[in-house]
Structure formats: C-alpha cells, structure tokens
N, C-alpha and C positions, 0 to 999 in steps of 0.2 A: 864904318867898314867900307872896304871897297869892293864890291860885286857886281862879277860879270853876268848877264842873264845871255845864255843862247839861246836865240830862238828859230824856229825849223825855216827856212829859205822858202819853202812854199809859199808864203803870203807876205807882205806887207804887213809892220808893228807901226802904228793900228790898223786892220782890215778898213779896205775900204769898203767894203759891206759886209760880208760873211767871212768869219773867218773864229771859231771858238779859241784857240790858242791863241790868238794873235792878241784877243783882247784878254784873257788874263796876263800876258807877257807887261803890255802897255798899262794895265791896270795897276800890277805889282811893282815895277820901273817906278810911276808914278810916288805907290807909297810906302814905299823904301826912303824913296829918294827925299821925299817931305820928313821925312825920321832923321833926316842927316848924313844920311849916307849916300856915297857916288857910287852910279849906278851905272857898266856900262853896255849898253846891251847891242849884241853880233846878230845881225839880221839881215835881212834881204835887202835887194835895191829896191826904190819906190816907198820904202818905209819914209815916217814921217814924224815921227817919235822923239822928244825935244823936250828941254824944261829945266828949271834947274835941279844943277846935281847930274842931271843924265846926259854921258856921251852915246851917240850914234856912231856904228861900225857897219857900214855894211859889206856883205859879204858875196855878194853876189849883183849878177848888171840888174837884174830883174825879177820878182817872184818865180819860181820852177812851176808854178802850179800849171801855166800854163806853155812850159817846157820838162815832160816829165823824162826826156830822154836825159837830159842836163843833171837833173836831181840830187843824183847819187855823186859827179862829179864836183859838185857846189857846197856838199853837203860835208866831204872829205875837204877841199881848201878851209871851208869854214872852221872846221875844227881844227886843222892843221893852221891855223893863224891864233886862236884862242890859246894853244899849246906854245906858241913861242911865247904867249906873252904872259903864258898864268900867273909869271911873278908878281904881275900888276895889280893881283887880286887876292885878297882876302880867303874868299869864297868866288866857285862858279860853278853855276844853275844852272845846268843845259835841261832843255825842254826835250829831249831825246830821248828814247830808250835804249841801254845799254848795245843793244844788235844793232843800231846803226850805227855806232861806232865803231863798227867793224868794216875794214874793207883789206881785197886787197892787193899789196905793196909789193913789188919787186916781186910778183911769182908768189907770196906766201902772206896767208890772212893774218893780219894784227887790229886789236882792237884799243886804237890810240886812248883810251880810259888807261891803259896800264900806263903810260908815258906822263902820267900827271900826277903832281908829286901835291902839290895845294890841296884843304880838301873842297868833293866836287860831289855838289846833290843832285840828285834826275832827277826829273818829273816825268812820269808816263804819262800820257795823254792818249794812249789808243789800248784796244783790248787787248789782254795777257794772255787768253788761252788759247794760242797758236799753240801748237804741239811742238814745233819743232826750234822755235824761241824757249819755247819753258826750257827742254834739255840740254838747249845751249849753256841760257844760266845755269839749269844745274850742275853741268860737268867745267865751266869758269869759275873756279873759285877765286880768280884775280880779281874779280868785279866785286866781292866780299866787302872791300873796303870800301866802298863807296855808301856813300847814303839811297836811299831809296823814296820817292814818293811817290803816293799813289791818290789820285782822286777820288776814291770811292771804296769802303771796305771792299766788296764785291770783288773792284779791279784786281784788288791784293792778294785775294784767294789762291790763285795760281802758283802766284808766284812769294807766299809768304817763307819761304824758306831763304829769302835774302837777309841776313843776321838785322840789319841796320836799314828797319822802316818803318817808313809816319805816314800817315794820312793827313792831307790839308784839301778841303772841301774847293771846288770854285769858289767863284764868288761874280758879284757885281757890285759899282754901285746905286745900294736900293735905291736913293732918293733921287736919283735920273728917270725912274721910273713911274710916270705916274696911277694912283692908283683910280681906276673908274669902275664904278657899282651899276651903273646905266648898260646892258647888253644889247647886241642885236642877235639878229638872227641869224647867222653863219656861225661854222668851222673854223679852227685855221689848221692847216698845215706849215709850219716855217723851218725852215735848212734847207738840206740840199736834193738835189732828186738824185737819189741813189737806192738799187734793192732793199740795201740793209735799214732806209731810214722808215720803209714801209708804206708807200703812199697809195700802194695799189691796196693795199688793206684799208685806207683810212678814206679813198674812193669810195670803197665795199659799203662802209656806213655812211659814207651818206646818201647810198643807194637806197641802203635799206631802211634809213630815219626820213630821208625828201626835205634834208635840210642842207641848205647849200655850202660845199667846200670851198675857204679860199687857197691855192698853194701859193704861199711866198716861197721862193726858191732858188738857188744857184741849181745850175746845170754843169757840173765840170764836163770837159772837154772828153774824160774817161767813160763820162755817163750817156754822152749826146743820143749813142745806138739806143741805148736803155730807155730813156724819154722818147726817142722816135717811133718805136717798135713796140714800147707796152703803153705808155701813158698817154702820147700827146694824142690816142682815138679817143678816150675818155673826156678830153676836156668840149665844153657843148657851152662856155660862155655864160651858162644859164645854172647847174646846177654844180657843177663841176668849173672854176672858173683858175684858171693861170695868170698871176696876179707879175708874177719875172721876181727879179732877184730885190730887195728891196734896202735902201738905207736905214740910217738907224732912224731917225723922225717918221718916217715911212713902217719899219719894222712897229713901232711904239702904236701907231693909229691902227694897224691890224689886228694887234695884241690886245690892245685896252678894251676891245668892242666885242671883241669873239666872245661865246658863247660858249665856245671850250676850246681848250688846245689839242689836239691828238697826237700821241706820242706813242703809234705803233708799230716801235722796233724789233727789228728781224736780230738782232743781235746784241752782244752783252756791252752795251753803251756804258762806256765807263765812266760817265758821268750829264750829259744834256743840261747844258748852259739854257738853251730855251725852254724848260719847264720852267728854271728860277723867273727866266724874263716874264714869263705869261702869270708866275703866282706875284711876284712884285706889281704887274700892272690889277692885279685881283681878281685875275679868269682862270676859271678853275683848268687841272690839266687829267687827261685821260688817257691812259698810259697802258702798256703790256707789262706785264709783269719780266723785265729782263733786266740785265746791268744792275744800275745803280737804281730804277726807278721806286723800289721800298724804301729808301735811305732819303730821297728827296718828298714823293708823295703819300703824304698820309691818307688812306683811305676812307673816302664818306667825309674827308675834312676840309684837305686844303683839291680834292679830284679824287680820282676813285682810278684803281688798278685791277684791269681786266687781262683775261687767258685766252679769248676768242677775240673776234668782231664782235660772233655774239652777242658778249658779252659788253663790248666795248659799246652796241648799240645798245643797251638797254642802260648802260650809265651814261650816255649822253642824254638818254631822255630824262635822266635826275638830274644835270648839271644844273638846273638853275637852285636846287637846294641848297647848292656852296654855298656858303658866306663869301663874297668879294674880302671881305675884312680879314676872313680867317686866313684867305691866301694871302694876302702879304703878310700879316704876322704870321705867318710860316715859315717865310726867311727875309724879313727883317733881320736879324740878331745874325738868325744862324749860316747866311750864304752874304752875307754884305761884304765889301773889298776892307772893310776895317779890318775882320776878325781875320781873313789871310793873309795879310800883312801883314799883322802881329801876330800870328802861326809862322810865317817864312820867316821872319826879320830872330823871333826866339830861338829856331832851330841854326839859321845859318851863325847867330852870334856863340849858338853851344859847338856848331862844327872850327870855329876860327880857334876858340881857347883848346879845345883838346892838344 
C-alpha cells in the first residue's frame, strides 16, 4: 500500500525528547514500512524521520510548539498540501481530530475532511469530552464516512456515536526497554509540567510519605507562569528535586530505578505512553483513577489505582510488593509496536479494498 501518515506540526517525527504522538507516528512509519509498504509521512520542519520505504514531507519551517500563534495557520497549509496530492495514496492517517480540520475560508467554515475522496482514518490523540466538539460531530454528519480511532475505550465513550470506530492501543518498543528488579529510593514524575498532568498532587505524596520526588519534565512555553507561580517554591533540591526535560537514555535511568511511577492526572488522559515506559522498565505505576488508567493498570499487579493522595500515599508505601516481572509481562504482548502495526497495517488494508 501506499500511505500517507499526518502528523500534528507541533513537534518533530521523532521528538527530540518528549513528544507522545511523535513517537507512535515514527514508530508506526517504521513498521509499516518494514511490511512493504511506502510510507509517507507530512510533518514538521526539524523532523528527522528516514529509512526505507519512508518519504519525508515537511510541512512546516519549524515545530509550532514553540510558535503557537503560527499553529492553526501551518496546520491548514499542511492539510491543504496532503489534499492535492491524496491521489498518491492508498490510505491517509491523519493524527488529527476531525475539529481541526476545520477552518475558516473565504469568510465561511469548511471542514477540508469533506474535500477528500480516498479513504481517510483519524486518530484522536487528545480528550473527547469537550462539550462543544462532541455537538459539533454530532450535528456533522459529513464526517460519518470517515473511520475513526481512538486510543483507549474510555477516549471513545464520548464520542461513540461515530458509525465507523476501532480502537488500537499505543504502543512501544518493549525490548528498547530494559527491565531492572534493583529499586531505589525515589519517585518519579516524567512529562510535562502542566495542571492537568498533576504534579502538585504527586508533590503532596511525597510530603506526606518523606520519600524523595524526581520531576523529569518539559515545561512548554504555555506552562512557564504555571511552574513559576505554583511549583518552582516547592522544588528544595533535597526532597522535591527538578531533574529538566530528559532524553530517551536519560528517560530510561529514571525509569528503571524508581520506586514508583506516579501518574496523578487531573484529567481523562486518553491514553499515557509513560505508564507503558515505566511497566516495561518493571517499576510499578500509581495512578488516579481517570482516562484510560483501568485499561492500562491492573490493580495490586502491575501498580495500584487510587481516588485521593490519600490514597495514593498509602499505595506507594506497597509499591515494593509489585513484582518488577509482573510489570513487564503486563505489556509485553499487549502495548508492544508489533501488535499496532498489525492493528493499523489490517484496518488500513480493509479501508483500501472497500
């Protein structure tokens, strides 16, 4: 087959350190493209994304991430370039949600999905229960024909009233990961420092445990007031320590050593690439009950899922009963880049024959 993969202009395919879409875009390119198939993926500038089988397009001078005034306008050429050439493809995969496809034109909204005659799968990547996206798609019935995915049952909840949708899980791959049963004694925090990722909460425990926090973390430029105003008094070097934004070698020595992962989100995460990293390296993860995190962490197995701090502190003080073992046969099988690959590569092969 020939498929195009879009992916969002905000970052760089592959992130050059944090970036969760980036790296299933570049993951999936990858194996596609090892199946035989040419892959061509519309991205930002500064991408770095190569190999065989896979052409590079970019789309843009430079990531928007850290031009968010640009965004919207980078976002519309991009697509409006993928539209002249759909003929070239089989199938195309935009990593968008149907509402950004929308802008608008000459005085009056159109949402260029209509203008595409090949068939075209989404991937959602961010939370569905905006209020005011949901009744968009609801009263769009033109967006019907399109396929839909979604990473995480949860994410799909919202918005399962789209005729034509699948779920296909993240993924990584596991064996990049190594597994270490040896702990120390810290926390980790790893993403980004943002409200919704919750790290004022995961502060809180380890006030209240006196075991030391590491945050690995991006700071977007959107966040800078938010880190300067609520978090950067808490950081003391000592118990509470800000470790900066971290590469993936870098990411991997954080991961494998912690004691636990905390993952407490203020929001319906529809999915958290960094639970899979931290049960691959075999540290358990300790999570809010939101988004996806029932569907990824089994309870008392691979981490334990909590409704407070509270609560969150009194399952950090069990995390060493995890099995390290259990957390990677946790997702081995089920979150590995094989099984998505052969999830996307079966569905996009059912959408070319229709």
């Amino acid at each position: 087959m020939k498929i195009a993969i879009v992916a969002p202009v905000m970052g760089p395919v592959p992130p050059k350190k944090y970036g969760g879409i980036e790296i299933i875009v570049d993951e999936l390119a990858h194996g596609l493209a090892k199946h035989g198939h040419h892959v061509t993926v519309f991205c930002s500038g500064e991408s770095m994304i190569a190999g065989d089988g896979i052409t590079r397009v970019e789309t843009s001078p430079y990531p928007t991430r850290e031009h968010p005034d640009e965004n919207r306008d980078w976002e519309r050429k991009q697509l409006e370039e993928v539209l002249t050439r759909q003929h070239e493809f089989d199938v195309i995969h935009l990593n968008y949600e149907p509402k950004v496809c929308r802008f608008e034109i000459g005085g009056a909204f159109k949402n260029l999905l209509d203008s595409f005659e090949v068939p075209v799968a989404l991937t959602f990547h961010n939370t569905t229960d905006v209020a005011e996206n949901v009744a968009y798609y609801q009263s769009t019935p033109s967006l019907y024909r399109h396929t839909m995915i979604f990473v995480s049952n949860n994410q799909r909840k919202p918005v399962e009233f789209f005729p034509n949708t699948h779920v296909i899980y993240n993924a990584l791959p596991i064996a990049d990961f190594p597994l270490e049963t040896e702990k120390e004694e810290y926390m980790l925090f790893l993403g980004r420092i943002t409200p919704t990722k919750g790290l004022l909460e995961a502060i809180a425990v380890a006030h209240a445990t006196n075991i030391p926090l590491y945050i690995v973390a991006k700071i977007d430029p959107v966040d800078k007031e938010y880190y300067e105003s609520e978090v950067k008094s808490h950081i003391d070097g000592s118990l509470i320590r800000y470790m900066g934004e971290a590469d993936f070698q870098e990411k991997i020595a954080y991961l494998k050593k912690a004691r636990c992962l905390l993952f407490p989100i203020q929001w319906e995460e529809p999915f958290g690439l960094v639970m899979v990293e931290a049960l691959a390296c075999g540290t358990p993860v300790i999570a809010f009950r939101r988004g996806s995190v029932p569907e990824i962490i089994q309870d008392g197995v691979n981490g334990y899922i909590a409704d407070s701090v509270e609560e969150m502190v009194i399952a950090v003080q069990k995390a060493g009963l995890i099995s390290s073992l259990r957390c990677r046969e946790s997702v081995e099988t089920r979150f590995d880049t094989k099984r998505m690959v052969d999830e996307y590569e079966k569905l996009f092969e059912s959408l070319k024959n229709e």
